[in-house]
N, C-alpha and C positions, 0 to 999 in steps of 0.2 A: 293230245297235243302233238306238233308235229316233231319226228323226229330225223336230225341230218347229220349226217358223217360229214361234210366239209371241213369242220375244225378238227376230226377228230384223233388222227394219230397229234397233234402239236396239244393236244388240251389235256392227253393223257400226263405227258411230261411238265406242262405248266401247270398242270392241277395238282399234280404229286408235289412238285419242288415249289411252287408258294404257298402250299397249305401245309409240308410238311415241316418250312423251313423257321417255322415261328414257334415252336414247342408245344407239349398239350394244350391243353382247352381252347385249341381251335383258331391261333394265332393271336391271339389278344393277351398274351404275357405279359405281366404289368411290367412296363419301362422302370426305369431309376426314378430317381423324383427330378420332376421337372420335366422330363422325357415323355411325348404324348401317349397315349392310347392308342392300341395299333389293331386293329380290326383286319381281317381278310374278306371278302363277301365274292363271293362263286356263282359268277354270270351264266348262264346256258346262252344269252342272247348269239344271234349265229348271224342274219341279213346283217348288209352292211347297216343301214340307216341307225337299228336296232343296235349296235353294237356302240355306234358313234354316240346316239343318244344316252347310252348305260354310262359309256366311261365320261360326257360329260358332267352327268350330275355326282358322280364320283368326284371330278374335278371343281366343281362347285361345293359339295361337302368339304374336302379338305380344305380350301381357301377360307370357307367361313368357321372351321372348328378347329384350327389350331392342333385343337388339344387333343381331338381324338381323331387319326386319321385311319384312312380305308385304303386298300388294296385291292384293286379291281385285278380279281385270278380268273381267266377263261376257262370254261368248261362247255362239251357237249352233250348233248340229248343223245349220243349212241352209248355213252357208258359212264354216266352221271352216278346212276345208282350203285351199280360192280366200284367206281371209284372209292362214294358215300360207304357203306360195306367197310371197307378197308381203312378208311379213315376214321370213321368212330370208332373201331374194332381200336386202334392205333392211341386215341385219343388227340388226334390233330385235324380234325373237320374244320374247315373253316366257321368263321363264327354266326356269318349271312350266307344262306342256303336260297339257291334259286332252283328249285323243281316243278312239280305239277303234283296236283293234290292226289290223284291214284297212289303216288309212293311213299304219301305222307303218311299212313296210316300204319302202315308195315312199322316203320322209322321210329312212328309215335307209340306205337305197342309195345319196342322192343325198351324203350325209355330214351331213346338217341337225340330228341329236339324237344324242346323247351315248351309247357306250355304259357302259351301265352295272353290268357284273358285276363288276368291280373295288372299284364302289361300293357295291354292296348289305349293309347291316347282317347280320350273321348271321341275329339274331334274326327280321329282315323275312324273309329269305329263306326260313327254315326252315316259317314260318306259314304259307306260300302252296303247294299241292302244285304237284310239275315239269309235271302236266296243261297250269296256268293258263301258266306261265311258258313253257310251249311255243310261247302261242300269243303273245309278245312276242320270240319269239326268230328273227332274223334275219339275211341277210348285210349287213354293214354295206360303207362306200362304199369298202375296201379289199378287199372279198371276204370276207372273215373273219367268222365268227358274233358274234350277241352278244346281250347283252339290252338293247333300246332303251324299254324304259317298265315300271312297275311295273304288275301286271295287280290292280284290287280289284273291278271288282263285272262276272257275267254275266249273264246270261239263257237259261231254260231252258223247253220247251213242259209246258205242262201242258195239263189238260184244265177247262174251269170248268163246272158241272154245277149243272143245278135240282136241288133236290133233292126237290122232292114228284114227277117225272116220273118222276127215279130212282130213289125207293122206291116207286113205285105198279107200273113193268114189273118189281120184282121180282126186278132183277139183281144177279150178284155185285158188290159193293163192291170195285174194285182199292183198295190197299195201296201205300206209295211199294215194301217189298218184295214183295212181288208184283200186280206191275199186269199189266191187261190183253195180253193179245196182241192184236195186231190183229186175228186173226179173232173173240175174244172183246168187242172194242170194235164188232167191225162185224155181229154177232149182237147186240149192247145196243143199237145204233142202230136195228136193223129191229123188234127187239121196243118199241123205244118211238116209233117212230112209228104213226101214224094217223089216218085221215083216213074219219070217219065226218061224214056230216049232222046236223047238227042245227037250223039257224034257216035261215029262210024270208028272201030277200033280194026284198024287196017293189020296187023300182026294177029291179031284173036279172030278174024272176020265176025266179030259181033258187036254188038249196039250195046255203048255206055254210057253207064245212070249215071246225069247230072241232077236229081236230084237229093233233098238233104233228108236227115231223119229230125225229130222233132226233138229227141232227147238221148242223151248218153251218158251210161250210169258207169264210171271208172271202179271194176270191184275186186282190186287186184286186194285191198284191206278192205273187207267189207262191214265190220262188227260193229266198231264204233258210231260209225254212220247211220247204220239200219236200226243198232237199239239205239241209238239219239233220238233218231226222227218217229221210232215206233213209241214216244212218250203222245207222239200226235193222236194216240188212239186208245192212252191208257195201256201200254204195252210196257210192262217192267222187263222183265223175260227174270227175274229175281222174283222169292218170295221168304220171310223169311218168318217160322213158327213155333215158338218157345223156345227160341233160341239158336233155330239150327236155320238154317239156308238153304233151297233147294232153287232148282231152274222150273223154269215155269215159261211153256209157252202156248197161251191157250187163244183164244180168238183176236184179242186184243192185239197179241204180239205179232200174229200171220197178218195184220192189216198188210203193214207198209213192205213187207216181205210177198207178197200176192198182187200188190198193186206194181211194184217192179219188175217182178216176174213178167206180170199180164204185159207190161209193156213192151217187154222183148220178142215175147213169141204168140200173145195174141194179138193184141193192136198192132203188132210190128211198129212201133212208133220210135223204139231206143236201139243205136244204133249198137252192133253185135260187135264190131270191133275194139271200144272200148271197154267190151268187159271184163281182160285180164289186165289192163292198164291202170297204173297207179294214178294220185289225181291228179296231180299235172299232165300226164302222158297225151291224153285227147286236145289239147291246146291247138298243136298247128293244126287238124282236121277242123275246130272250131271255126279259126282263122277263117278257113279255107269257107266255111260253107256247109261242111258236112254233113252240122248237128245244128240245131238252133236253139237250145238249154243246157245246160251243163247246171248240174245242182255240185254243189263244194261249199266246204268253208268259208270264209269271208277270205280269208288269208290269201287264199288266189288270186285276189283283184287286182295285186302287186305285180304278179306273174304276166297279169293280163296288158297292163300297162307298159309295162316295161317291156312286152315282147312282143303286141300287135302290130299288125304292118298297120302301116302310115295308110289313114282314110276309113280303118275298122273300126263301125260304131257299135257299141254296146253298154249294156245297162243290167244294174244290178237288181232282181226280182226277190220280195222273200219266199221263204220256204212254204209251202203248201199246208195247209191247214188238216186235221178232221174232226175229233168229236170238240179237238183243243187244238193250239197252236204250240202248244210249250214242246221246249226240246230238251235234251238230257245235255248239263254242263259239268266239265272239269275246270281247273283253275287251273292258270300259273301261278306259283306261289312262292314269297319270301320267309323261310323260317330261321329258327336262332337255335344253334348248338345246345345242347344241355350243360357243356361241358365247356360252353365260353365262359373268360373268367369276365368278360363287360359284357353282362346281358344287357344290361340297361344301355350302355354307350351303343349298343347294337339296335335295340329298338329305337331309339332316338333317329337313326339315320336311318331305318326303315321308314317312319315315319315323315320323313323329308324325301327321301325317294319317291313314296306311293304318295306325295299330297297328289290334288287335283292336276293341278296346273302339269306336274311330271308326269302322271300318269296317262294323261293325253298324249306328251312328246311318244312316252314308253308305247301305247298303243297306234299311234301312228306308222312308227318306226317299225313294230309288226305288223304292220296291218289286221290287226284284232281288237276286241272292244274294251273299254276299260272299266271296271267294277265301279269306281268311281263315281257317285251323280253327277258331282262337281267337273270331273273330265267329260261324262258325256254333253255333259251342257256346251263345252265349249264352243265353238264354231268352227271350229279344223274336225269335231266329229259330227258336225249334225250338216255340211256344205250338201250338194246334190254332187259334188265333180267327185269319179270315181266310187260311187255309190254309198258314201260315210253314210246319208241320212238315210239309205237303207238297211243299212247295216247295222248301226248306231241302235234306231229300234227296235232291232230282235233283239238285243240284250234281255228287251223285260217280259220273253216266253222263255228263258233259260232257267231250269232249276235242275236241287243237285239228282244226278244222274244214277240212276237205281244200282248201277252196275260199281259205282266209286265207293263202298262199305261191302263189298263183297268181298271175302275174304280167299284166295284163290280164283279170282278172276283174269288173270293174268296168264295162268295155265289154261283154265279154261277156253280165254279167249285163243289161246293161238293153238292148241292141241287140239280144240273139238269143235268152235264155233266159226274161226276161219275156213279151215278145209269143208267144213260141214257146207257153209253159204255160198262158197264159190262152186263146188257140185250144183248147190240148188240154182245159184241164178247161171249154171251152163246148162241147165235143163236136163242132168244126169240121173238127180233124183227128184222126186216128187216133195213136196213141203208137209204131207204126212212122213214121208220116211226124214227128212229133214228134224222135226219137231223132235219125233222120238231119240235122235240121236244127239239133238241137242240137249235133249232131258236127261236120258239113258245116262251116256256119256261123260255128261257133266257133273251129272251127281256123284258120279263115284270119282271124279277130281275133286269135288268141293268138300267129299266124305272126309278125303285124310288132312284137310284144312280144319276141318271142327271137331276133331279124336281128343 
């Protein structure tokens, strides 16, 4: 999920002193009698809209429950978990936890959040397919499974596309049901780039390309991305054998890893200078012309809106297919303290948070999908304006993500599999020497995770 420092030095201080300031079990100290129910629940939401939509249904909880009221405490995505850490450690976590399911696991082993299948409303439960719920489901700090956080909004690759580049090469239009293959994405890339002369560069005395490239691959974080999209081929890059965990990257995983490549420096199709840029970075070159696909998140479509000149048309495309279309998913996710003393008064208002009808506003307001049937049915997500009904769709090639039960993947990823990827897609090393160090390498981080 993405993560932003904007709020982050004001969230550290507002996270400490509203979660600190209501005593253990995580701000829900039982009032006097007569005196409500006093909950804290610890937003990450950061976009404006996102932020607006959290503290209204906040504000709509309190008005209809009296009796048990909430506290909307901000927190960011740069130091959410170092925060979490210190406040279980403390016994003053708040009682509603907003994260993302990679850190639930850790959380859930140590015994720190609630499990919660015992608690789940029917109704909530039924809304959400067993995909999302997967990826919330854990051993907890006895060994035992469970479901440690309600799963509501993901994130899924599309493809964001000009579209006068892409009606002028004259290619097929993918469909969320039938999109591209990759070899049909990397045939649309080489037929819309081009790099003909046309103006005269009076300071350099040479001739400058106004033509555009057909794609650009931003791989300044490359990990999540490539083992997402390498689910397209049956790529885990995980394997895991009586118990133990190793990295594995054998044909499967080199698909979408060789087809990115090939398009840099054999087809020359993706343009070379968004490779150490993050994924918004390539945007004005977009604009411009430069590139005419950009594969991203959905989440960017916000970006794209809000920041296109005036007359830029484009359109959102899904992600490229190959043996399958599925993609590897994380959740955001709501969980409940262990150590709240109103589990129940906590889940109740989770439960009204994540109905349908909210979890649309909550997904709108990110620009991400919502777990929810009942939200994606809606008609604010399934409209054609700003690509919902394409977006909206991918939700059902998302499952959970080989990499979110791995225990030590967190090192791995930034210690061996980032540096390792950005060498391979600068064409420094070869994707033999790539594999073996992601193997190598890995395994002996992953070794002192399972001692």
């Amino acid at each position: 999920m993405r993560i932003k420092s904007a709020l982050a030095a004001a969230a550290v201080v507002a996270f400490a002193a509203a979660c600190g300031s209501s005593g253990g079990g995580g701000g829900g100290e039982a009032a006097s009698s007569g005196e409500p129910v006093k909950l804290n629940f610890l937003s990450l939401a950061w976009q404006k809209e996102s932020v607006a939509a959290n503290k209204q249904l906040v504000e709509e909880w309190n008005k209809a429950n009296p009796k048990t009221q909430v506290t909307y405490v901000q927190g960011s995505w740069d130091n959410v978990n170092d925060q979490l850490v210190t406040q279980f450690a403390g016994g003053t976590a708040p009682d509603v936890i907003h994260n993302d399911s990679p850190a639930l696991a850790g959380f859930a082993s140590d015994g720190y959040l609630l499990d919660l299948t015992s608690k789940l409303p029917a109704e909530l439960k039924g809304d959400i397919p067993q995909s999302a719920w997967d990826t919330v489901t854990f051993n907890g700090g006895k060994g035992e499974q469970g479901i440690y956080g309600v799963p509501f909004l993901q994130e899924s690759q599309v493809i964001i596309a000009n579209k006068k580049l892409l009606d002028a090469a004259k290619v097929r239009i993918p469909t969320a049901d039938n999109p591209w293959t990759w070899d049909e994405f990397s045939e649309a890339a080489k037929k819309m780039t081009s790099d003909n002369p046309s103006t005269w560069d009076e300071s350099s005395g040479t001739a400058k390309k106004s033509g555009a490239y057909g794609v650009a691959w931003p791989m300044k974080s490359p990990v999540n991305k490539t083992l997402n999209l390498a689910l397209n081929f049956g790529g885990t890059f995980f394997q895991t054998t009586d118990g133990k965990t190793t990295v594995k990257v054998g044909p499967e995983e080199r698909e979408v890893l060789q087809r990115i490549h090939d398009q840099l420096y054999k087809d020359k199709s993706a343009d070379p200078a968004a490779l150490g840029q993050g994924t918004a970075d390539p945007l004005p070159a977009f604009y411009k012309g430069k590139f005419a696909l950009l594969p991203a998140g959905v989440y960017l479509r916000q970006q794209v809106v809000e920041q296109a000149p005036e007359g830029f048309e484009w359109v959102t495309l899904p992600a490229p297919k190959g043996t399958s279309a599925q993609q590897g998913a994380v959740s955001q996710t709501l969980s409940i303290a262990q150590d709240s003393k109103h589990a129940d008064e906590a889940m109740k208002f989770i439960s009204f948070f994540l109905n349908g009808a909210n979890q649309a506003k909550l997904a709108k307001g990110d620009w991400l999908l919502p777990t929810s049937q009942t939200a994606a049915a809606d008609p604010a997500m399934t409209t054609q304006e700003n690509g919902w009904d394409v977006a909206t769709a991918s939700a059902k090639n998302l499952v959970v993500a080989p990499f979110l039960k791995v225990n030590g993947f967190d090192e791995w990823k930034s210690k061996v599999a980032t540096p390792v990827l950005q060498e391979y897609f600068a064409n420094k090393i070869t994707i033999d020497d790539a594999a073996k160090r992601l193997v190598e390498d890995g395994n002996k981080v992953l070794e002192r995770y399972q001692q």
